[in-house]
N, C-alpha and C positions, 0 to 999 in steps of 0.2 A: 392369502394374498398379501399380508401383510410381513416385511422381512427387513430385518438391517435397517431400522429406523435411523433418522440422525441422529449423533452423539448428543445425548441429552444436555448435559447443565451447560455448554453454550446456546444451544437453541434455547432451550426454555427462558435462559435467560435475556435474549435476543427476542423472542417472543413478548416476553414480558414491557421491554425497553419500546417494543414496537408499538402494542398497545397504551402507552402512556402517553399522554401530549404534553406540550409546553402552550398551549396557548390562552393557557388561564393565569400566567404568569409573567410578570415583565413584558415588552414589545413586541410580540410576534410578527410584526413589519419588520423589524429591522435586518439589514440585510444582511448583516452579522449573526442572527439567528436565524435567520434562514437559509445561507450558507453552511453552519452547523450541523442542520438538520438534514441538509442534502447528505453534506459529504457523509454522516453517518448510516444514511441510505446505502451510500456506493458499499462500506462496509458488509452491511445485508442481503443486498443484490448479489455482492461477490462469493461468501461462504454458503451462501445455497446457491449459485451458481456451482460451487465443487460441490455440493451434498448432489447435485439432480444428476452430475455426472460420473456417478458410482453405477448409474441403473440402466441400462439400457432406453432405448426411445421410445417400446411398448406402444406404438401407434395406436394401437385399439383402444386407447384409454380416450382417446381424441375423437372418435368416430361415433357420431349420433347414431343409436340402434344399436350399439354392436355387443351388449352384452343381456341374455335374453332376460336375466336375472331382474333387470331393472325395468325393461319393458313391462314382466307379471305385477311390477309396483305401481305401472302407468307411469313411468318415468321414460320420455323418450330421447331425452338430448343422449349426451357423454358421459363417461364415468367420470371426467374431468369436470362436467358441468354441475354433475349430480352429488359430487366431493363437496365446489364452491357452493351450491345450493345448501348442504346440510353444516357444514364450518359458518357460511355466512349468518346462518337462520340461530345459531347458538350466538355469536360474537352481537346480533342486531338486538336479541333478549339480554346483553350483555351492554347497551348502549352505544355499542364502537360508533355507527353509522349517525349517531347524532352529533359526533366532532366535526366541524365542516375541513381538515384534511381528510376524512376518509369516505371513499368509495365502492361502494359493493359490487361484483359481477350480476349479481342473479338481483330480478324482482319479484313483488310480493313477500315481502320478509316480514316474521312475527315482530310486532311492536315489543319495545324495551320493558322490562319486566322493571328494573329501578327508573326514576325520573328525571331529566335530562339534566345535564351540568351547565351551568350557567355559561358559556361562552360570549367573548366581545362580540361583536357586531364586527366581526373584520373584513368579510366580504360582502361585496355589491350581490346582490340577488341574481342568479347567471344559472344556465341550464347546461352549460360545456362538461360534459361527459365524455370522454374516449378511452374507457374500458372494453367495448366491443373491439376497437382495435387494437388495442394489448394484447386481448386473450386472442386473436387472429394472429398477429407476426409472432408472437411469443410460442404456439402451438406448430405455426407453419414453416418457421425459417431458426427458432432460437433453439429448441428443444431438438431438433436431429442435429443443428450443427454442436452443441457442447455435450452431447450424449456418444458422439462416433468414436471415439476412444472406445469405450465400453460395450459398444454394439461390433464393435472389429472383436474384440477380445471375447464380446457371448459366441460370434461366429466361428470362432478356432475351438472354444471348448466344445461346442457341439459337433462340429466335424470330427471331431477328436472321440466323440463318443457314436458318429457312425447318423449324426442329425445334418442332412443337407436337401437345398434345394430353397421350398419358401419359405420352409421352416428353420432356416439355418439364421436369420437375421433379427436385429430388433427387438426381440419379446422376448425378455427375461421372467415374466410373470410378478414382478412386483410391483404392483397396481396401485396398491392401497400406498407402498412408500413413497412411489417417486409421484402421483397426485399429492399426496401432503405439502410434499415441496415443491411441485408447481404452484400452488394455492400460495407457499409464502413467499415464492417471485415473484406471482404476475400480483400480491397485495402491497410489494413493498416497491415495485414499479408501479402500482398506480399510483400510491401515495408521492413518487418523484415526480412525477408526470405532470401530476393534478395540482402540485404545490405551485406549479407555474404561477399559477393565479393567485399567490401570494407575493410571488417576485413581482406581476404587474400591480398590483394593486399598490406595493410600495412604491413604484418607479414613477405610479401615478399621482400618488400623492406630493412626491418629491417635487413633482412641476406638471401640474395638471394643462400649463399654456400648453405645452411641448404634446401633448397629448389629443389634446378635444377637438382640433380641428381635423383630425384625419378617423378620427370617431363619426363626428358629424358629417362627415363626407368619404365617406370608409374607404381609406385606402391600407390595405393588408400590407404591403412593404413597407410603409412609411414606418407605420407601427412597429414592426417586424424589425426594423434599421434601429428604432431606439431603445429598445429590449435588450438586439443583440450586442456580446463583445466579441469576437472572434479570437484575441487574445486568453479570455477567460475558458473558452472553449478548448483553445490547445493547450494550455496549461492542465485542463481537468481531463483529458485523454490519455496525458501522458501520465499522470499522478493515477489512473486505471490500469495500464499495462503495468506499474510499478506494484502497485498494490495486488494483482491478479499472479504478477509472476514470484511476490512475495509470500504469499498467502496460501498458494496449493503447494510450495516447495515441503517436504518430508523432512522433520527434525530424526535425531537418533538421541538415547537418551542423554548425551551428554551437551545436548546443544547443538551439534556440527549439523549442515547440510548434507542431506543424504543424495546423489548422483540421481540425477535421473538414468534408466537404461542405456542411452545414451554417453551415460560419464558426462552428461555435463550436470552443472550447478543450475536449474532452472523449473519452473512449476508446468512446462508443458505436460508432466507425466498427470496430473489429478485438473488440469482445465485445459481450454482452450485460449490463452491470453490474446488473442489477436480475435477472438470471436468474443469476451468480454468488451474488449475496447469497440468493434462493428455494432455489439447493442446500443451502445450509447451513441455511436456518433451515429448510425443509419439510423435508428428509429427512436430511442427515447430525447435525442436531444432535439430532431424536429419534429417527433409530437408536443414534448414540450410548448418549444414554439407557437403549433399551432392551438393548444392549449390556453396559451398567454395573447394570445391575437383576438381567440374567440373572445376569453375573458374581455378585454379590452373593448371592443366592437356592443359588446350588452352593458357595458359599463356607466352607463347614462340613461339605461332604460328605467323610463318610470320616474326621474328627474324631473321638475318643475323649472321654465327657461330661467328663472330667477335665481332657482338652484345652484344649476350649471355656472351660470352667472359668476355667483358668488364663490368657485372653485377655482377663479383665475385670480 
């Protein structure tokens, strides 16, 4: 099941970068390192964006029940569930899930085997989780659309070998690879998603007036209005198509850009740049959002009036 892994020593090394934090170190409020840390998100999101779309879309991997292998385990979700369940249950004996950017898909995970790293106190105490809907848009709309390159091209070599009909689409059989790399999208989209609540907790501190009274009286746009820049937003969509269509382009060994099929000079042949750029603006940049609202809204729970008080 296992084939054509990704190219080792930049993942692993990207692996490595990814499990390390900054937030034992200098300001992790500031919105200068928190900037930092996104845009090198986008970097992550985008190179296994081209690694997932080497493989076909193998839908079955998505499908609760479908493989009988894991039912005899008493495992009844997804092979995709059943991948983040046993990656997660190593990296949680590994401490990951005690940094407060990081999020885990699955629960009941074995407690850390070393003892937890001293981290500041930088977020308010808050229950916003929206990993359930990652791994939802990311399985139901992200993974066919940047995989059809590769699923057109499994369906010509199987007609080509006399395979047509249901079997003609989709299933390459490489299960174990391209779950791998699912697991390191939808973790390096949580951790973009989730960081939200470090942009508000800065934004909050910055001028908690401009904030509390629509806490206190929950209005979601309000909030929503002093989060967002809409400037900052087209500026990081276009710096995504740039980077997407720079990034799957084919070097030849002397440097030069290699044509795509086409004869032209561009990355459409190894992504989909216009389906990188729809991830972010359709769904990570308004979960985000609502990410940074929820945060926001719990932000005073547990506060003493005095407390509050004393934040203006």
């Amino acid at each position: 099941m296992y084939s054509t892994f990704p190219s080792s020593t930049l993942l692993t090394r990207r692996n490595s970068l990814r499990m390390q934090s900054n937030l034992t170190v200098g300001n992790p409020l500031s919105l200068d390192r928190i900037r930092s840390v996104l845009t090198r998100l986008e970097d992550t999101i985008i190179f296994s964006l081209i690694e997932r779309a080497q493989f076909g879309h193998n839908p079955r991997i998505y499908q609760r029940g479908a493989f009988k292998e894991l039912q005899e385990v008493g495992f009844t979700g997804s092979w995709l569930q059943w991948f983040l369940k046993e990656t997660e249950s190593f990296h949680a004996k590994a401490r990951r899930y005690t940094s407060p950017d990081e999020y885990p898909f699955s629960s009941d995970l074995p407690e850390p085997i070393l003892p937890a790293l001293a981290f500041p106190a930088l977020l308010h105490p808050n229950t916003v989780n929206v990993n359930p809907s990652i791994l939802a848009f990311y399985t139901a709309s992200i993974v066919p659309r940047i995989t059809r390159g590769a699923t057109i091209a499994l369906a010509s070599s199987k007609r080509a070998n006399g395979i047509v009909g249901d079997d003609e689409f989709e299933d390459d059989g490489n299960y174990g690879s391209a779950a791998t790399i699912d697991i390191e999208i939808l973790q390096a989209i949580s951790k973009r998603v989730h960081y939200g609540k470090f942009v508000s907790e800065s934004k909050f501190l910055e001028n908690p007036a401009a904030f509390i009274p629509h806490i206190q009286n929950p209005n979601r746009q309000a909030l929503e209005d002093l989060i967002t820049k809409p400037e900052v937003e087209r500026r990081l969509l276009m710096r995504l198509a740039k980077k997407a269509a720079t990034y799957a382009q084919d070097f030849a060994s002397d440097g030069t850009q290699v044509p795509a099929n086409d004869g032209k000079i561009n990355g459409n042949s190894k992504i989909d740049v216009d389906g990188v750029v729809d991830l972010y603006e359709s769904y990570i940049i308004p979960l985000t959002k609502e990410v940074e609202v929820d945060y926001l809204l719990q932000r005073l729970n547990g506060l003493k009036e005095e407390e509050i008080e004393a934040l203006f």
